[in-house]
SEZABA-869565 format. One record per residue (C-alpha): residue number from 1; y, x, z. Coordinates in steps of 0.5 Angstrom, whole numbers, plus 500, padded with zeros to 3 digits. Each point is the difference from the previous one (the first is absolute). Example, Ala and Ser with C-alpha at 12.3 -4.5 7.8 and 13.67 -1.06 7.14 Angstrom:
1	491	525	516 $
2	507	502	498 $
//
This chain:
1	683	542	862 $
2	506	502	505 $
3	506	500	497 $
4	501	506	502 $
5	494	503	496 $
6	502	496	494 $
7	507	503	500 $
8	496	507	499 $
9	496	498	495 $
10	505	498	496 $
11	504	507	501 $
12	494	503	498 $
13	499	496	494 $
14	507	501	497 $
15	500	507	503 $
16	494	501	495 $
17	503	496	494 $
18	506	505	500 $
19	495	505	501 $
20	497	498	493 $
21	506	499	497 $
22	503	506	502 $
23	494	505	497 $
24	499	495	494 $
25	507	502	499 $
26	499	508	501 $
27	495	500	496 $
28	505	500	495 $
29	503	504	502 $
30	495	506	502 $
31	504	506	501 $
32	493	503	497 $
33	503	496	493 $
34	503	503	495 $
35	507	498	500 $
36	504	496	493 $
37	504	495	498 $
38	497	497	495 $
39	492	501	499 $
40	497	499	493 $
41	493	498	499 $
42	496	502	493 $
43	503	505	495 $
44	499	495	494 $
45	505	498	495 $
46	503	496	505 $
47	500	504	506 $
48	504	506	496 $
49	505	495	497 $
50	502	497	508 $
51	500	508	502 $
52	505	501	495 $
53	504	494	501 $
54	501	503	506 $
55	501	507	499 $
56	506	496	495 $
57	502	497	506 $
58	501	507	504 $
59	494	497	504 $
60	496	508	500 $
61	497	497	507 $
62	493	498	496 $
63	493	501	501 $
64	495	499	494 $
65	492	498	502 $
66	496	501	495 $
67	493	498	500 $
68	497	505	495 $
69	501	508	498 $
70	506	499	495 $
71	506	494	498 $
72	498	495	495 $
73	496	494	504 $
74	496	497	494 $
75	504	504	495 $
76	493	504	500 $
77	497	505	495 $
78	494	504	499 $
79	498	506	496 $
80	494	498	496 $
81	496	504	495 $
82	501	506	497 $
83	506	502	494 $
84	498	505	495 $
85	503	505	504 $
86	495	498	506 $
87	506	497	504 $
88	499	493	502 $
89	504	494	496 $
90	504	496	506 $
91	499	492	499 $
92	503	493	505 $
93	496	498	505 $
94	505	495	502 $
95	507	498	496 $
96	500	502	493 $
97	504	496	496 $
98	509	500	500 $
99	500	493	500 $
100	507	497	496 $
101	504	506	498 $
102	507	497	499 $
103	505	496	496 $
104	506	501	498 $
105	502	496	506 $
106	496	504	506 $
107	495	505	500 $
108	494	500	505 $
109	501	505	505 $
110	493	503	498 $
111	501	501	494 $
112	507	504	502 $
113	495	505	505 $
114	496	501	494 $
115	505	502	495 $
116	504	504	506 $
117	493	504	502 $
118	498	500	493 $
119	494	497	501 $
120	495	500	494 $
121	498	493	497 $
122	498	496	495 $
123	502	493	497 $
124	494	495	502 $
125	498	496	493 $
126	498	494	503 $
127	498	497	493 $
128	496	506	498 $
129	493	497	502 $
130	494	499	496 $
131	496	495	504 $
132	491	500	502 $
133	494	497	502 $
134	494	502	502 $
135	498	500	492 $
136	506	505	499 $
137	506	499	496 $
138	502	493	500 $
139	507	497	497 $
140	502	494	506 $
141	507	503	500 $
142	502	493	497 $
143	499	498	508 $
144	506	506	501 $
145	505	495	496 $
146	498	494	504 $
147	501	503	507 $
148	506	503	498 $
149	504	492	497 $
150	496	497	506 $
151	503	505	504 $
152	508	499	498 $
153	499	493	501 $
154	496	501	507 $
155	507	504	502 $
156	505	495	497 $
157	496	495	506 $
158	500	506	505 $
159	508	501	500 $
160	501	491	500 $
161	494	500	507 $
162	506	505	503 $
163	506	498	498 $
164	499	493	502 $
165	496	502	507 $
166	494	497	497 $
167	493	501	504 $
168	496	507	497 $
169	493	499	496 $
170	495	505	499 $
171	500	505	494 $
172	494	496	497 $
173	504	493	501 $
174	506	502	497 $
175	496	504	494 $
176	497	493	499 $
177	507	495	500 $
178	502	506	494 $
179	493	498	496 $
180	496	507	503 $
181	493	497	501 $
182	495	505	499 $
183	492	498	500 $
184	497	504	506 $
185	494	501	495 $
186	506	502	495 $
187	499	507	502 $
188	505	504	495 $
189	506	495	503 $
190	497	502	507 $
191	502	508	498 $
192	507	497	496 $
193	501	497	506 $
194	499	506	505 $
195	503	504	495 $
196	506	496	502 $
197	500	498	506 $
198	494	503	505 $
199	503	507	496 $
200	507	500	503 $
201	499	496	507 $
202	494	503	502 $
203	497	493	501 $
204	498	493	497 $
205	504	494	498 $
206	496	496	505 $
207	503	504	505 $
208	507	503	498 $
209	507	496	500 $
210	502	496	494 $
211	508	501	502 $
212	500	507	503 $
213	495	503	495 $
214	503	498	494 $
215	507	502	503 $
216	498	507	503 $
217	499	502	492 $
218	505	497	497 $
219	506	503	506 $
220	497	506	498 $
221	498	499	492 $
222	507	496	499 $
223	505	504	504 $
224	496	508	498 $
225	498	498	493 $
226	492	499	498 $
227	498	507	499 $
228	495	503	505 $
229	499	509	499 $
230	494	502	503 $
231	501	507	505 $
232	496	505	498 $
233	504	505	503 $
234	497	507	503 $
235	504	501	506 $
236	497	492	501 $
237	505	494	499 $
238	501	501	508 $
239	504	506	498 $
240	505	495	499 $
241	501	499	508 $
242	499	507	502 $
243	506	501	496 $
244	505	495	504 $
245	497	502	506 $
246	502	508	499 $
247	507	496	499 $
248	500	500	507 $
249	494	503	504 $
250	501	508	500 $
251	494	504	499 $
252	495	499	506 $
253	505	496	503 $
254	497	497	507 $
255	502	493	498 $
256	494	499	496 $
257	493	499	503 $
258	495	501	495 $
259	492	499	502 $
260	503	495	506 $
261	496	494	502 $
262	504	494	503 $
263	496	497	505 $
264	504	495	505 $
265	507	499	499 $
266	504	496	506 $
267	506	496	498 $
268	505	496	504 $
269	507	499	500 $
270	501	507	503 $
271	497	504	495 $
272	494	503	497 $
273	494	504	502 $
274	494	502	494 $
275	494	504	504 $
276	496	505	494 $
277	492	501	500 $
278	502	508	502 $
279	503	498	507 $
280	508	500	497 $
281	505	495	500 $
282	507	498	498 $
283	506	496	504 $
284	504	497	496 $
285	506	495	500 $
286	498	496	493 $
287	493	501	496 $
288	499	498	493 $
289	492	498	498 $
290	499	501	494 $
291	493	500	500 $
292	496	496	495 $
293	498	493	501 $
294	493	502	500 $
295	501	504	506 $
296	504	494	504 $
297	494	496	497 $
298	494	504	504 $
299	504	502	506 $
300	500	507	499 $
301	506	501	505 $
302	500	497	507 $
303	507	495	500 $
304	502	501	508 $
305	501	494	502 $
306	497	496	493 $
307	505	499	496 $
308	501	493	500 $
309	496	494	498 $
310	506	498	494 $
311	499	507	497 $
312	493	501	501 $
313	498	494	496 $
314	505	502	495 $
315	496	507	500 $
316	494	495	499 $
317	502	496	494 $
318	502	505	494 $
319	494	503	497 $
320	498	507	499 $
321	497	502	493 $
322	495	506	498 $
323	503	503	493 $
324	493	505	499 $
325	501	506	495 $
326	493	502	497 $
327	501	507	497 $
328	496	504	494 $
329	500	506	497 $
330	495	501	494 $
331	498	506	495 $
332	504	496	495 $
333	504	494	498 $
334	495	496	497 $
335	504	493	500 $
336	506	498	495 $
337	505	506	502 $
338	506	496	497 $
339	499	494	505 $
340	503	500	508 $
341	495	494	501 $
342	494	498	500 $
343	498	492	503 $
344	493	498	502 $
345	498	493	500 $
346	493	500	505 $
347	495	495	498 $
348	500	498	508 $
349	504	503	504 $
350	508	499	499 $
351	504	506	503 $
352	494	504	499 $
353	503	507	497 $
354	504	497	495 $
355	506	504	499 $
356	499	508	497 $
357	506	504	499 $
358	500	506	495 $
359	503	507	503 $
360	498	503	495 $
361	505	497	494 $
362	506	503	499 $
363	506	501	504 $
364	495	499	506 $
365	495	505	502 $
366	498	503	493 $
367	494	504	500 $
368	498	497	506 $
369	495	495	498 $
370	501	497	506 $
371	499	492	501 $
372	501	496	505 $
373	498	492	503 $
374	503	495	505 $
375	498	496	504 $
376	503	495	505 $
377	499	496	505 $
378	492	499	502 $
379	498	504	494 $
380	504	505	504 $
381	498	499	506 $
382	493	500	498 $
383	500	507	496 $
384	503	502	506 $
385	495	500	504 $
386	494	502	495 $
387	499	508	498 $
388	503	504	495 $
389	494	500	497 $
390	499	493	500 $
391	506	498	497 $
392	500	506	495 $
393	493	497	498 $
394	504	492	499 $
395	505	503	497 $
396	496	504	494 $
397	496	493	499 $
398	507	497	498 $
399	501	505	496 $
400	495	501	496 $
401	499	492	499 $
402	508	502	497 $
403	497	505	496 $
404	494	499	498 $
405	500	504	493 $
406	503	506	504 $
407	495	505	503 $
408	504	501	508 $
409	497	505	505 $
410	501	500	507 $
411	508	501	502 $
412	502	508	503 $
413	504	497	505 $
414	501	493	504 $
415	503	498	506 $
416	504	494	503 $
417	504	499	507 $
418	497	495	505 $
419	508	496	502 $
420	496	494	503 $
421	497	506	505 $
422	507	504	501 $
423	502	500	507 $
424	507	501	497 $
425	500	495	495 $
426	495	495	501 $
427	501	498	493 $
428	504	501	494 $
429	507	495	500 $
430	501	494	502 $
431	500	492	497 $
432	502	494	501 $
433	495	495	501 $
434	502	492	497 $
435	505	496	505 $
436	503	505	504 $
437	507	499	502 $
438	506	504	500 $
439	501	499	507 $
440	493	502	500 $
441	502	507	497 $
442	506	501	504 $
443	495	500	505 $
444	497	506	498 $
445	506	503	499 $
446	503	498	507 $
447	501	506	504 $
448	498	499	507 $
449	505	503	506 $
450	501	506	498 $
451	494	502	495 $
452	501	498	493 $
453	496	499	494 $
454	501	503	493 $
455	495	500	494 $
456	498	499	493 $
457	497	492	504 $
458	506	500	503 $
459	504	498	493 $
460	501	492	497 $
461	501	503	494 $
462	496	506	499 $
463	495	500	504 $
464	493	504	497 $
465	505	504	496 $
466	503	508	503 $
467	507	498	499 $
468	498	494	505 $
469	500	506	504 $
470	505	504	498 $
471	505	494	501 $
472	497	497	507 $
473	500	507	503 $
474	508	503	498 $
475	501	493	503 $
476	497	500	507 $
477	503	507	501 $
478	506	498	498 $
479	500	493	505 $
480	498	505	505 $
481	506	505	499 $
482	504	494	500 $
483	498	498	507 $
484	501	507	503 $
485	507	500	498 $
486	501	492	502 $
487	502	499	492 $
488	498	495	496 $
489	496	502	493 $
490	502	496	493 $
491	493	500	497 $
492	500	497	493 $
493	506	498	500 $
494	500	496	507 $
495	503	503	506 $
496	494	500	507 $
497	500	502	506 $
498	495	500	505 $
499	492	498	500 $
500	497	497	495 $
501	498	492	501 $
502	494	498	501 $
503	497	492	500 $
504	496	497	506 $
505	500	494	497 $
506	497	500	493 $
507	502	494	495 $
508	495	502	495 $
509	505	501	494 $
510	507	503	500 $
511	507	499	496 $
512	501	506	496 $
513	507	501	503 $
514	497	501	507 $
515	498	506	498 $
516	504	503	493 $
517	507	502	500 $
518	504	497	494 $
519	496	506	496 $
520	493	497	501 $
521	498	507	504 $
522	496	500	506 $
523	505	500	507 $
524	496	496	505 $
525	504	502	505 $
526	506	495	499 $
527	494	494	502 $
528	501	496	505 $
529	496	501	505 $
530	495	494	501 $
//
């Protein structure tokens, strides 16, 4: 080729590469774009707490995207049923439960937006429980006791793993060294075992971490107290949320976008562009994701470019469960009215609607005659992807086998989400599979350039619980308003400037004190970059 020729082509190359670059970079700043400093991405827990961290901050430049028609995330409810009256009564298809309430040291800051708003709830007895098989009423609460001292044993070896950086086991391996074997014929301890595990974690001991599964519960039930109230409030628990967004919002304030879908978001170091299903879009200079790991998992929103690899596995990694509430409401009450629980032993199948729960008992919703089943996991994602009437008819068999000297007609009203099929949720909340490092999980958290990730999945120690969430989102707010003003942050207690670090390199396990400030919480961003 002539040398002259080759020089042209050359010119034409970079001419074309600059081009590129040029519209790859226009496209974020699309003068057809809505334009903010910081844009905030769902309107969950998270997403309203980063948005008011801001807001304290004197950062009022913020958009809030939200996927459904109202605030709250998985904070969900529903009316169901009729009242007396005709009016419907209001249930939780999502979080139920304020998880640790507080200590004379420190108060869940959930519990502290319940009690400001008001939110009506009652104590959860976990200990007011009768216990059945397919025969009915069958006593093998002797199984209860033996869980729960096998249990503090299992959490005595938990903390040692831990604190002497020892390679993490499964939930199924740690029971086990604490002298918890039950037969997998032995059908009772198979749904005393769900009770207390698969229950909370939305997952099985085979599959959940030992260390991070023991320490989620007991950073919170240690620190919070161990007493769990059930919302059962009219304006739903997600009246909590609504209440400190009103803090900030003023009324039809054109910063929040409600029954918005994000579809593509394209990050660099100069910024963010989100691009919405209805055609709209938003520049901005920072975004907080908030979305729920089940989104991330399912590719719900393009990343442009993708994010990269360290954070996609990471993505990858964790697990995210499915919590199904199955609901009914009957012309009376005809179970134990003075009882909370009911735990179904069935005679084949572990997790086969093994938990019912009374709202009909005092203090709950009385008069209701409502009563509700959970499933998890691959029960749940089963249930989900059935009929309502072939659910209904499953669940009525189990009840019937309960009761079988009660007569039980048919149930007046029945309903359940499908949160495996949400497209903005993809699941309930997240877990912690067995041997994932804390590397691993600061890679999770790890902002990438400008965009930044908050969440209930995001927390080390509070993940799978709302105050996870509240905690993660006031924290990315506040990190962001502290790079917009060029300050640093103290965050528990530990001074952060800057992005979060992440791990190119994993090394399989993690020295606690990379990643804790002296207090034990969470910074991640004082690790070292590796």
């Amino acid at each position: 080729m002539h040398l002259a020729t080759l020089a042209s082509l050359v010119a034409l190359f970079s001419s074309f590469q600059l081009c590129v670059g040029y519209v790859a970079q226009s496209r974020l700043h699309d003068p057809r774009c809505t334009k903010t400093t910081v844009a905030v991405l769902g309107g969950g827990m998270a997403g309203v707490t980063a948005a008011q961290a801001l807001s304290n901050a004197s950062m009022n430049d913020f958009i809030i995207v939200e996927y459904r028609d109202t605030l709250g995330g998985r904070v969900w409810h529903t009316d169901f049923g009729q009242r007396p009256n005709g009016e419907p009564w209001v249930i939780e298809y999502g979080a139920n439960w304020v998880q640790g309430l507080g200590s004379k040291h420190t108060e869940n800051p959930v519990w502290s937006l319940a009690k400001k708003y008001q939110l009506e709830n009652t104590f959860s007895n976990y200990d007011s429980i009768l216990t059945y098989n397919e025969t009915g009423y069958t006593d093998y609460s002797d199984l209860l006791d033996e869980y729960s001292a096998a249990s503090e044993r299992a959490s005595e070896r938990a903390g040692r793993i831990l604190n002497n950086n020892i390679q993490d086991m499964t939930a199924r391996s740690g029971l086990a060294l604490a002298g918890w074997k039950p037969r997998r014929d032995d059908m009772a301890a198979q749904a005393v075992e769900w009770w207390n595990w698969d229950w909370e974690g939305a997952y099985t001991p085979e599959t959940s971490s030992f260390v991070f599964g023991v320490a989620s519960e007991n950073l919170t039930f240690n620190q919070f107290g161990d007493k769990n109230n059930l919302v059962v409030d009219r304006r739903g628990y997600s009246a909590i949320i609504q209440g400190e967004a009103n803090t900030f919002l003023r009324r039809n304030d054109t910063r929040l976008r409600l029954d918005t879908q994000i579809t593509d978001i394209e990050h660099g170091p100069w910024g963010i562009t989100v691009r919405n299903a209805d055609g709209s879009c938003i520049s901005a200079a920072y975004a907080i994701c908030t979305f729920s790991l089940g989104v991330l998992q399912n590719d719900a929103v393009d990343f442009a470019p993708a994010l990269p690899d360290w954070k996609q596995t990471a993505i990858a990694k964790f697990n995210m469960g499915t919590y199904t509430k199955i609901f009914l409401q009957f012309n009376e009450t005809f179970w134990p009215n003075n009882t909370q629980f009911f735990l179904y032993a069935d005679p084949t199948t572990r997790g086969y609607y093994p938990v019912f729960q009374s709202l009909s008992t005092e203090g709950f919703l009385p008069g209701s005659n409502i009563i509700f089943v959970t499933v998890v996991q691959d029960q749940a994602y089963r249930v989900e992807r059935q009929s309502n009437e072939q659910t209904k008819a499953e669940v009525m068999q189990v009840l019937r086998a309960m009761f079988p000297h009660k007569t039980i007609p048919d149930p007046i009203a029945f309903t359940y989400p499908r949160w495996s099929t949400e497209p903005w949720a993809y699941g309930s909340y997240s877990n912690w599979p067995a041997g994932t490092s804390l590397e691993m999980h600061q890679n999770l958290r790890a902002n990438v350039d400008r965009l930044w990730f908050a969440g209930e999945a995001t927390s080390a120690p509070y993940f799978g619980f709302l105050h996870g969430a509240y905690y993660e989102g006031r924290e990315a707010g506040r990190n962001v308003a502290a790079l917009l003003r060029g300050e640093c942050v103290s965050i528990y207690g530990v001074q952060t400037c800057g992005p979060r670090a992440h791990y190119e390199v994993l090394h399989g396990t993690t020295p606690s004190s990379a990643y804790t400030g002296s207090n034990g919480w969470p910074v991640n961003s004082t690790s070292v970059h590796a």
